[in-house]
N, C-alpha and C positions, 0 to 999 in steps of 0.2 A: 588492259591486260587482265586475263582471270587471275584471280588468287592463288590456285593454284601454282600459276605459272609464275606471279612473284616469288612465292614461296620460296619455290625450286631455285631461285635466282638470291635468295639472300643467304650471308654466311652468318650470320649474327641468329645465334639458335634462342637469345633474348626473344627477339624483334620475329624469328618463324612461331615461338609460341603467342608471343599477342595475336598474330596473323589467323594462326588456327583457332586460335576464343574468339575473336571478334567473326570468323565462318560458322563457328556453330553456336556461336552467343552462348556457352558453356566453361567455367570453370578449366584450366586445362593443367596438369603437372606434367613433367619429364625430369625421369629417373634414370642411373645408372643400372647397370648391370647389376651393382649389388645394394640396391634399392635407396642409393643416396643422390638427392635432390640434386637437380642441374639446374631446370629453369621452373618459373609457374606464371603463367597471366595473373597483372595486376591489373587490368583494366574489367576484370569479370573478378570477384573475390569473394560470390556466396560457395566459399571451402568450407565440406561439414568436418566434422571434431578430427576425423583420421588426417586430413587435408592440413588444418591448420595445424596437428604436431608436427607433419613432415616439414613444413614450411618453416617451424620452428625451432625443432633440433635436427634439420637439415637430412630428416632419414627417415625412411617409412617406419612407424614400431612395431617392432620386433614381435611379438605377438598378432598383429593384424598378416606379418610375412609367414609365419609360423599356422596361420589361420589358410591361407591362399596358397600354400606347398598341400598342408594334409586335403585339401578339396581338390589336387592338382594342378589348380590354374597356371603352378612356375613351370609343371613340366609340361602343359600345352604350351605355352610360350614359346618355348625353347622347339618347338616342334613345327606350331603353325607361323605364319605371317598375315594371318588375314586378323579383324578385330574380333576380341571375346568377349563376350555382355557377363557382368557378373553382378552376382543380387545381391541389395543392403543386408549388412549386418547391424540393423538400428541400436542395436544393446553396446555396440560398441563404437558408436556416431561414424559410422561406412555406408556411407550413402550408394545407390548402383551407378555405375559404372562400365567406362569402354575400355577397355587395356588393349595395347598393339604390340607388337615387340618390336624392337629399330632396330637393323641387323647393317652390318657395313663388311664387306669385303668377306661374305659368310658367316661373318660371328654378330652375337646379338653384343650390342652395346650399350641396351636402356630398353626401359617401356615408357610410351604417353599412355596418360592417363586423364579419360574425360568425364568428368563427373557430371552422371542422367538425376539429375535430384527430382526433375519436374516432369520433363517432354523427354524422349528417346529417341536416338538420332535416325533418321530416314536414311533409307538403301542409298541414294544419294550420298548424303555426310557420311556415310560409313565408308563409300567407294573413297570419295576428297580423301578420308583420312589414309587410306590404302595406299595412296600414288605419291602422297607426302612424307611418308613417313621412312622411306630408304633416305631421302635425305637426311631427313633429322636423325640415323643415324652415324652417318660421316658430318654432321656438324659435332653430335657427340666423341665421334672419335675424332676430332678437330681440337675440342675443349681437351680434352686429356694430352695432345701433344701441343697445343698450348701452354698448360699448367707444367708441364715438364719443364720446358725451356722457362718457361720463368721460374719455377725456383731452382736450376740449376744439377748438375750431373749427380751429385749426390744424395739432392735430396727427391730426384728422380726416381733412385735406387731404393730409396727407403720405400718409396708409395707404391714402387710395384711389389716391391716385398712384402708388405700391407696389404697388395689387393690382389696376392700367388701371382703374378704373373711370370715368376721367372719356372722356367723347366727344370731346373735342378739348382742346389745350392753349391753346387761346385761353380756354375757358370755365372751365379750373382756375387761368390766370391773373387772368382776372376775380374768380376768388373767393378767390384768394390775397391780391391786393389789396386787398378788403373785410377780409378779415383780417386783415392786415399782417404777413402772412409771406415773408419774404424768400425772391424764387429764383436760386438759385445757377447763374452762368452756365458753371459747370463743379465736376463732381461727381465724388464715389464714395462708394458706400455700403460702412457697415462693421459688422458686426456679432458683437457679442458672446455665445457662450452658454456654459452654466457645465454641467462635463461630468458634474453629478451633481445632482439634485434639493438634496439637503443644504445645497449649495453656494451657493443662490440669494440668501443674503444678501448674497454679497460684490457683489451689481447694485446695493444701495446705496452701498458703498461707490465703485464705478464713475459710478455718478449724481453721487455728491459731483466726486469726481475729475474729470470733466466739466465739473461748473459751477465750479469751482475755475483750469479749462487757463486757460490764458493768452489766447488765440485763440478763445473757450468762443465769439463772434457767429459764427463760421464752421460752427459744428456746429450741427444739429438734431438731437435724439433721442428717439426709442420703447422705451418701458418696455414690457415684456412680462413673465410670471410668469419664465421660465426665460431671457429673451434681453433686448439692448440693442441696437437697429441705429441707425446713427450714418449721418445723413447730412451728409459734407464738401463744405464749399464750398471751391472752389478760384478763383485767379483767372483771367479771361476769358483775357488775353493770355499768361498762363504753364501751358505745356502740362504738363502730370503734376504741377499745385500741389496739386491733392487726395491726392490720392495720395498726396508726400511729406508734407503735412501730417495725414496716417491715420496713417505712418511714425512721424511725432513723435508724435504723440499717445501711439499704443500703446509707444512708448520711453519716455516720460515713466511712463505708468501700471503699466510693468513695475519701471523704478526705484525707484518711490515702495512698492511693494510686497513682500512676502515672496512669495521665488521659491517656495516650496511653492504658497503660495497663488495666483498668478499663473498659474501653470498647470493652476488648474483651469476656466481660461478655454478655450473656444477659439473661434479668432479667423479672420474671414475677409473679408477686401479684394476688394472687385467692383471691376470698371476704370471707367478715369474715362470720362464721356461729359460732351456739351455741350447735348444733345437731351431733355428732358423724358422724350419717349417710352421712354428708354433707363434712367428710373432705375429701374423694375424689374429690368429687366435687370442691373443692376448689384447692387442687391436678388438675385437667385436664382443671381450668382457666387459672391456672399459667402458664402450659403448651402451648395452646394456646395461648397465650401471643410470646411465645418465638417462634412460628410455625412461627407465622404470622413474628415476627422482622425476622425472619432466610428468609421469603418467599419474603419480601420489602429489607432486607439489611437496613435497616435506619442510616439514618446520624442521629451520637449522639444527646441526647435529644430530638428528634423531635419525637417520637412514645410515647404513656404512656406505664409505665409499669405495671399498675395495670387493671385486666382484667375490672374491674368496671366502667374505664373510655376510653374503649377502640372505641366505638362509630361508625363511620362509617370503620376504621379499618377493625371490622370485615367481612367484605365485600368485602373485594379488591380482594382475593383470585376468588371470583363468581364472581367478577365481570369481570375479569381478563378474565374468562374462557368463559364468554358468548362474550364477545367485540371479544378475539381472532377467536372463534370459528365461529361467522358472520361474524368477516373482517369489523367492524365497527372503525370510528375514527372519532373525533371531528372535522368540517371543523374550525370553528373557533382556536382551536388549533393546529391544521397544520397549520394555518397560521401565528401565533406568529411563530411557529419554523422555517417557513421559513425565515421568516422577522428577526428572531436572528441569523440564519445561514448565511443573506445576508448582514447584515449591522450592526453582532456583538455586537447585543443589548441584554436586558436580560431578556425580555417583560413577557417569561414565569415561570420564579422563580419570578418574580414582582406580577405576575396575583397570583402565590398559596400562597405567604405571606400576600395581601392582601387581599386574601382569607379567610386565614385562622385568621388573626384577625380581622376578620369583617367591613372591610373597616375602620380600624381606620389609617388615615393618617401617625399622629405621633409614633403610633406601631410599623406601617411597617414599618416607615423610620428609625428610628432606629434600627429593626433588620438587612434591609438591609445594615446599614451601607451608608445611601444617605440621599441628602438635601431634606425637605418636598417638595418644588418644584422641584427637579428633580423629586420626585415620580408623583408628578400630571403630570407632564410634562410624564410621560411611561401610566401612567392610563387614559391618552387624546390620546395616540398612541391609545392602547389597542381598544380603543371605536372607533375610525374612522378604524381601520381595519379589525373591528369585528360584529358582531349583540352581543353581550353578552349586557343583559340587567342588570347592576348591581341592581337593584330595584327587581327583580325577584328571589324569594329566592329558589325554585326548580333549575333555571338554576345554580344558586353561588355552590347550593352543590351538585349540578351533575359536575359541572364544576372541584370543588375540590375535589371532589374522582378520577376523571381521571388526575389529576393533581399529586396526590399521587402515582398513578401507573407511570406516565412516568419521576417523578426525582426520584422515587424510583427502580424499578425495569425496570432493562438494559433493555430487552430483548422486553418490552413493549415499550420503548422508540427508539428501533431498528425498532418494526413495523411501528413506525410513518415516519420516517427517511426513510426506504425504499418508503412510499409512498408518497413522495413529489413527 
């Protein structure tokens, strides 16, 4: 039998994605609709950087989706059915690539996604993937009325509410009511994912801990393999009670826990809305949230976790992508890092803490853990080795966003390293 023809023959959208890596000996993903992960071939696993985030917090990032809208590629999708060849963004490890869109019953339901890192597929393999891929949409839309009936009618209701699918909130509250699913006349969604596969057991743990909270009628929540999203009720007349009660909650669950273990979470707060229409919304803050800590790795505490106060954050990803893509670097800070490489000083974590608390002396010295004169005595180095004008408030927060990028994310802090 060809391959093809199994293909077509199998329901397990598992078992059609290994089918289709092992036909074109290529890498393979399949995504939803709104670019969250369904299946990937593990018997093919050379996934470049974009590949293995999705693989890891279960969603394409948000900046690589935000990259592939402004080139059009989503709204060719949503147009054609035939395969789109798209070029590496190497600065941002996007290797090229085939995108298809999987359509069932006239709506699109997903893209596969086949990553060209070496060879590109012949008119051939491109046909294969043509004649394959209307199934793998109706296995897609298989998977979602699967996941429905297993978690049950109301929390049905929650995940199409999360992914708009209802026509009006009149009609999701009618069926909300059938159900007896409480709506929260003021929300924030909050979700949990666990920043390693391995890790996924502690979402039991977290489930208990939930039904265990004290206020456990104010929360609803979604189990997923790798995630928990928590939707908070808050009350109507008290404005940000969601929100502080996500606060409590994640306070509570951080105590009750082993800080090693605690922080294999990571955690992301969407703002509070009163609007139905908005709790997605709130839904793809959270998210975001968790894009960005997976994109920086952050050392505990030091990112927020609510999208509300996430501030120049948001940015690091763009910013990340135009410095690599020009080959731009701070001479001022190549020169801390030389000067800490030559003479084992620590000028550059000095520079971003008292950065980041606005030049307050006694702040900084005690989170670094040093005498107020040792700090001036670094922040007197700093200034005879540098032009940084501390009085200059454009250079302090350009300074500390690129500062964010190279104790945060390695790879950024390699380019500097390479160009000493």
């Amino acid at each position: 039998m060809e391959i093809n023809e199994l293909i077509l023959q199998v329901e397990d959208i598992h078992k059609a994605t290994e089918l289709i890596s092992s036909k074109l000996r290529k890498p393979v993903i399949i995504e939803n609709k709104n670019f969250e992960l369904i299946s990937y071939s593990s018997s093919i696993e050379e996934f470049d950087l974009t590949q293995q985030k999705t693989i890891l917090s279960k969603k394409c990032p948000l900046f690589i989706i935000d990259r592939l809208k402004k080139e059009g590629i989503v709204q060719r999708l949503e147009k054609r059915q035939d395969p789109i060849r798209i070029q590496p963004i190497e600065e941002l490890g996007f290797h090229q690539r085939i995108v298809i869109s999987a359509k069932h019953l006239g709506y699109t339901m997903g893209y596969i996604w086949v990553q060209e890192s070496d060879e590109l597929l012949t008119t051939e393999e491109l046909t294969f993937l043509e004649e394959v891929t209307p199934h793998l949409g109706k296995l897609i839309y298989d998977v979602y009325e699967r996941m429905n009936a297993k978690e049950g009618r109301r929390e049905d209701l929650l995940w199409k509410l999360l992914h708009h699918e209802y026509d009006s909130e009149s009609q999701f509250r009618h069926d909300a009511t059938l159900a007896k699913l409480t709506i929260p006349d003021r929300f924030s969604v909050v979700v949990f994912s666990v920043t390693a596969p391995r890790y996924k057991y502690m979402l039991d743990y977290l489930q208990k801990a939930i039904q265990d909270f004290s206020l456990r009628k104010s929360v609803h929540f979604l189990k997923t393999e790798f995630q928990m999203i928590l939707v908070i009720h808050g009350v109507q007349q008290e404005e940000f009670s969601s929100r502080n009660l996500a606060r409590f909650l994640i306070d509570e669950i951080k105590e009750h826990s082993e800080e090693d273990e605690f922080y294999n979470f990571l955690i992301g707060v969407g703002k509070e809305y009163t609007i139905l229409a908005n709790m997605r919304k709130s839904f793809l803050e959270a998210l975001e949230v968790i894009e960005i800590a997976n994109f920086i790795t952050p050392r505990p505490e030091t990112m927020p976790r609510e999208f509300s106060k996430l501030g120049i954050y948001r940015y690091l990803a763009a910013l990340y992508e135009k410095n690599s893509s020009e080959d731009y670097y701070s001479d001022d800070l190549l020169t801390l890092i030389q000067n800490d490489k030559e003479k084992q000083t620590d000028l550059l974590r000095t520079l971003e803490v008292y950065l980041a608390n606005n030049g307050k002396g006694k702040q900084t010295a005690n989170e670094l853990f040093i005498h107020p004169n040792t700090l001036n005595y670094r922040i007197k180095q700093i200034q005879e080795l540098t032009n940084i004008d501390f009085n200059d408030f454009n250079v302090k927060t350009y300074l500390y966003t690129e500062l964010l990028l190279l104790n945060n994310v390695e790879a950024y802090y390699q380019r500097y390293k390479e160009a000493l």
